[in-house]
C-alpha positions in Angstrom: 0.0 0.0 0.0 3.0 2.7 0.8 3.7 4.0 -2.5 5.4 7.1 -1.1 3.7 10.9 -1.6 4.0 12.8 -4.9 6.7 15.3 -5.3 5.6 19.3 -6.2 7.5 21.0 -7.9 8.1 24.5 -7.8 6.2 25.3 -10.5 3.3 23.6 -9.1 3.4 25.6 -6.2 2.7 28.4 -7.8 0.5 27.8 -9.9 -1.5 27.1 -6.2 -1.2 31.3 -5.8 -3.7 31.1 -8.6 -6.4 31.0 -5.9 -5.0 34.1 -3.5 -5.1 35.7 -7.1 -8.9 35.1 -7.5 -9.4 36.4 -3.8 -6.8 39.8 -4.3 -9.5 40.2 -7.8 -12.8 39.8 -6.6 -12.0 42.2 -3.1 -10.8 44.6 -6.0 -13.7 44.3 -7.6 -15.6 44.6 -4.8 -13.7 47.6 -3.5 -13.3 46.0 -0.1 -9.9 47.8 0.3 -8.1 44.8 2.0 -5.6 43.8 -1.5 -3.3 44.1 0.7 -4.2 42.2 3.7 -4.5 39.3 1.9 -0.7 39.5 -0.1 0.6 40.5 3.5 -0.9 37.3 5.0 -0.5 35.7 1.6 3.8 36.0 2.1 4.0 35.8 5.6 2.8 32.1 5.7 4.8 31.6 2.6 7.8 32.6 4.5 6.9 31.5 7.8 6.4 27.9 6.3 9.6 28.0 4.3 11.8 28.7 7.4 10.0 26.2 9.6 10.4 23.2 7.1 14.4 24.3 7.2 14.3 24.1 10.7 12.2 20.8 11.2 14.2 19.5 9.0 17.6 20.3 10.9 15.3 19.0 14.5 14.4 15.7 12.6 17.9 14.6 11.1 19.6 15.3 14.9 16.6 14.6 16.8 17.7 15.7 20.4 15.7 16.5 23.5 16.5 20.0 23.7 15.6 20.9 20.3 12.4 19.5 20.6 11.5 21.0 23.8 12.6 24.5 22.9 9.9 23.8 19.6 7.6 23.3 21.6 8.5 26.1 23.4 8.7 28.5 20.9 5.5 27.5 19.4 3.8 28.4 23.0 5.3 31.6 23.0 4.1 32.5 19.9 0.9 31.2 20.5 0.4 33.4 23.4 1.5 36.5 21.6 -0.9 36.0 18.6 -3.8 35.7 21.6 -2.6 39.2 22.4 -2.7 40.6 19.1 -5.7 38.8 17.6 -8.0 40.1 21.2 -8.2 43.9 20.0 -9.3 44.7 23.6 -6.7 46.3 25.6 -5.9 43.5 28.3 -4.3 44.4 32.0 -1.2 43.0 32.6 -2.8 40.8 35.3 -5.4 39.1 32.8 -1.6 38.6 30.2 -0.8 36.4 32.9 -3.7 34.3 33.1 -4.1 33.7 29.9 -0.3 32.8 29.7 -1.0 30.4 32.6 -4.4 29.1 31.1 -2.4 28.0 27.9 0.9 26.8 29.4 -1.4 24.5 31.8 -3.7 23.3 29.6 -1.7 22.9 26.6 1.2 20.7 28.9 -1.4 18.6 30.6 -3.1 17.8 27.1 0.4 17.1 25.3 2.2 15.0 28.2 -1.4 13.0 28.4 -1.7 12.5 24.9 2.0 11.5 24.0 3.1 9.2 27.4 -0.7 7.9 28.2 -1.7 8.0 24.9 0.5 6.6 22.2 3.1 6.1 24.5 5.8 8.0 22.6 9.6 6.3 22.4 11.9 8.0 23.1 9.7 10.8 24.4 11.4 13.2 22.4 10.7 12.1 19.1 10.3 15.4 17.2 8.4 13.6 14.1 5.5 12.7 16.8 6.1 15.6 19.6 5.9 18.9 17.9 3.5 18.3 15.1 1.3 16.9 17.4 2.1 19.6 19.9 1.8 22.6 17.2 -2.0 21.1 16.6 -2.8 21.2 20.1 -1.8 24.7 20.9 -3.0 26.1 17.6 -6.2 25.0 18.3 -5.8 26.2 21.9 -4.9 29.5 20.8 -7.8 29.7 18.8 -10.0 28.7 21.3 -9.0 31.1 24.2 -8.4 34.1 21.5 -12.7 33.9 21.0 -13.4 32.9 25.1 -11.6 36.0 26.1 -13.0 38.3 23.6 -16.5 37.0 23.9 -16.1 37.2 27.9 -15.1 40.6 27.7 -17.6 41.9 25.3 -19.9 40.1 27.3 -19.3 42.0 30.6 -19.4 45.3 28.6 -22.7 44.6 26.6 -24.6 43.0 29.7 -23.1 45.4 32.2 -26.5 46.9 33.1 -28.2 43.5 33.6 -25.0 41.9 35.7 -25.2 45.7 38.1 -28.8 45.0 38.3 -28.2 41.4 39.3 -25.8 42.4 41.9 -28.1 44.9 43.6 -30.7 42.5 43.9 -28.2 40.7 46.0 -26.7 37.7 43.7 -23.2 37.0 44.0 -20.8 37.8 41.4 -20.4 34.0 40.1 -24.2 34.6 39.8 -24.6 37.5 38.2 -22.3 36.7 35.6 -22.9 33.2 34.5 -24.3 33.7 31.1 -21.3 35.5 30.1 -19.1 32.8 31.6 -21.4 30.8 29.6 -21.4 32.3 26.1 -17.2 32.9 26.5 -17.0 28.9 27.1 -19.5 28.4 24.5 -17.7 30.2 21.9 -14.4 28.8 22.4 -15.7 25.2 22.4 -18.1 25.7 19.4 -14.9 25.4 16.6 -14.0 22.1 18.0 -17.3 20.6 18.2 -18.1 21.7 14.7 -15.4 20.1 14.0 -15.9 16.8 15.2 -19.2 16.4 13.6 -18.6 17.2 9.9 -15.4 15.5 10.6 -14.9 12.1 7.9 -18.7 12.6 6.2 -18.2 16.9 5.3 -14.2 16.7 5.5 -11.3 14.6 6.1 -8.9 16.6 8.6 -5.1 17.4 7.2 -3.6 15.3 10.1 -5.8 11.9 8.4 -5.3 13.0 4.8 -1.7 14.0 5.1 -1.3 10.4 6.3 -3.3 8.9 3.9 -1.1 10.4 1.2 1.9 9.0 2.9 0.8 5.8 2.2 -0.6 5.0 5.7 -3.1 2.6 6.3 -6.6 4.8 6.6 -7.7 3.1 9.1 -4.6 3.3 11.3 -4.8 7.3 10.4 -8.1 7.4 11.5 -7.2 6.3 15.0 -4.4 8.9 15.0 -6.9 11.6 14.1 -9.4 10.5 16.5 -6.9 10.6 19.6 -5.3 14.2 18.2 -9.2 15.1 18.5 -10.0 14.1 21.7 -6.9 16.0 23.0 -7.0 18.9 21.0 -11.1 19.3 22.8 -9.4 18.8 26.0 -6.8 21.1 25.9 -9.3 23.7 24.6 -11.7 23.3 27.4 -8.7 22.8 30.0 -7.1 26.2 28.6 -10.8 27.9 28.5 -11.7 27.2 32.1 -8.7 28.0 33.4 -9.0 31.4 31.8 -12.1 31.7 33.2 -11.7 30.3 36.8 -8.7 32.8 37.2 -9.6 36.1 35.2 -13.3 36.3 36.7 -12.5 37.4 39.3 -10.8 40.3 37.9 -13.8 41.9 36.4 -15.1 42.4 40.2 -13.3 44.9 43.0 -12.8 43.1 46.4 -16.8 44.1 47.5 -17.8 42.6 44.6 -19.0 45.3 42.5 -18.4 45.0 38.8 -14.8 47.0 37.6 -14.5 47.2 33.8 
């Protein structure tokens, strides 16, 4: 059955841009006036991809534990800093930090689980298994906390009245709040679980087809992809309620009056 995958060539490749072409001309056309959003995103993931199939490449051929775990590393720090940026909200320094600790517990628990539990990973740091697999579960992380902490904010801002109203009635902050807790778990959940139900009839995922083109087995990369599912909706919910059971509190003052 393991024929090997088919080479691209260059040319191949581009002739792929074809598509971002069509996109670039119909905004035009549409005067939308974001040409140049799209060519900006359009070479930074050119780039970005280019310099991190160099560097994989150097991780895989020497394979040491170090490398791997600085990755990983990496990949969390950048992770983090895209949550930043993508969350257009100003954030406190204090709510940084929890959303740094939110991701760096959830995302460890999930990985460590998924690799030693799991598929029982040997030697531990095999980079061909540990940072792909690690680089799915914090990308999907990232996305989910990036829309729990914007819908939690905008939540608290848009149902301030209603939450102030709550608390004068005499209902405790936890209380008060709970449908925006709600909504923000809600939303950063919602990607995942879409997910996993159009997932093999609508579309198969790139972890299962990339496999599938590598000559593996389908049934053996369905396993994989339903294990790297399972942990990639843990480690979002882990990340999400962390965020939540830590920053709440920060939207109250000590007598537990709302502080926006």
């Amino acid at each position: 059955m393991n024929q090997g995958i088919i080479d691209i060539s260059l040319l191949q490749v581009l002739f792929a841009y074809v598509f971002i072409l069509l996109i670039i001309w119909y905004i035009k056309l549409r005067k939308m006036g974001r040409e140049w959003e799209v060519v900006t995103a359009t070479v930074k993931m050119t780039l970005q991809l280019i310099a991190v199939g160099y560097v994989l490449s150097y991780i895989f051929e020497r394979s040491y534990p170090f490398l791997t775990v600085i990755a990983v590393i990496l990949m969390e720090i950048f992770a983090v800093h895209n949550i930043f940026r993508r969350v257009k909200t100003p954030l406190s320094k204090k709510v940084k930090k929890i959303i740094l600790i939110s991701m760096i517990g959830g995302n460890f628990v999930s990985i460590i689980f998924f690799l030693f539990a799991v598929i029982r990973l040997s030697p531990w740091y095999d980079p061909r298994y540990f940072i792909p697999i690690s680089g799915m579960i914090i990308g999907n992380s990232m996305t989910g906390i990036s829309l729990g902490v914007f819908k939690m904010i905008e939540g608290f801002r848009s149902r301030r009245e209603k939450i102030e109203a709550a608390l004068m009635l005499g209902a405790l902050p936890a209380k008060a709040a709970e449908d925006v807790v709600n909504s923000a778990f809600d939303a950063a959940i919602l990607p995942v679980i879409n997910s996993m139900v159009g997932m093999g009839i609508v579309f198969l995922p790139g972890m299962m087809t990339g496999q599938i083109l590598a000559g593996i087995n389908p049934v053996t990369a369905i396993k994989y992809q339903l294990v790297i599912m399972l942990a990639i909706s843990g480690s979002v919910a882990m990340t999400v309620i962390l965020f939540i059971l830590f920053s709440f509190k920060t939207f109250f003052n000590k007598d537990g009056q709302l502080a926006l």
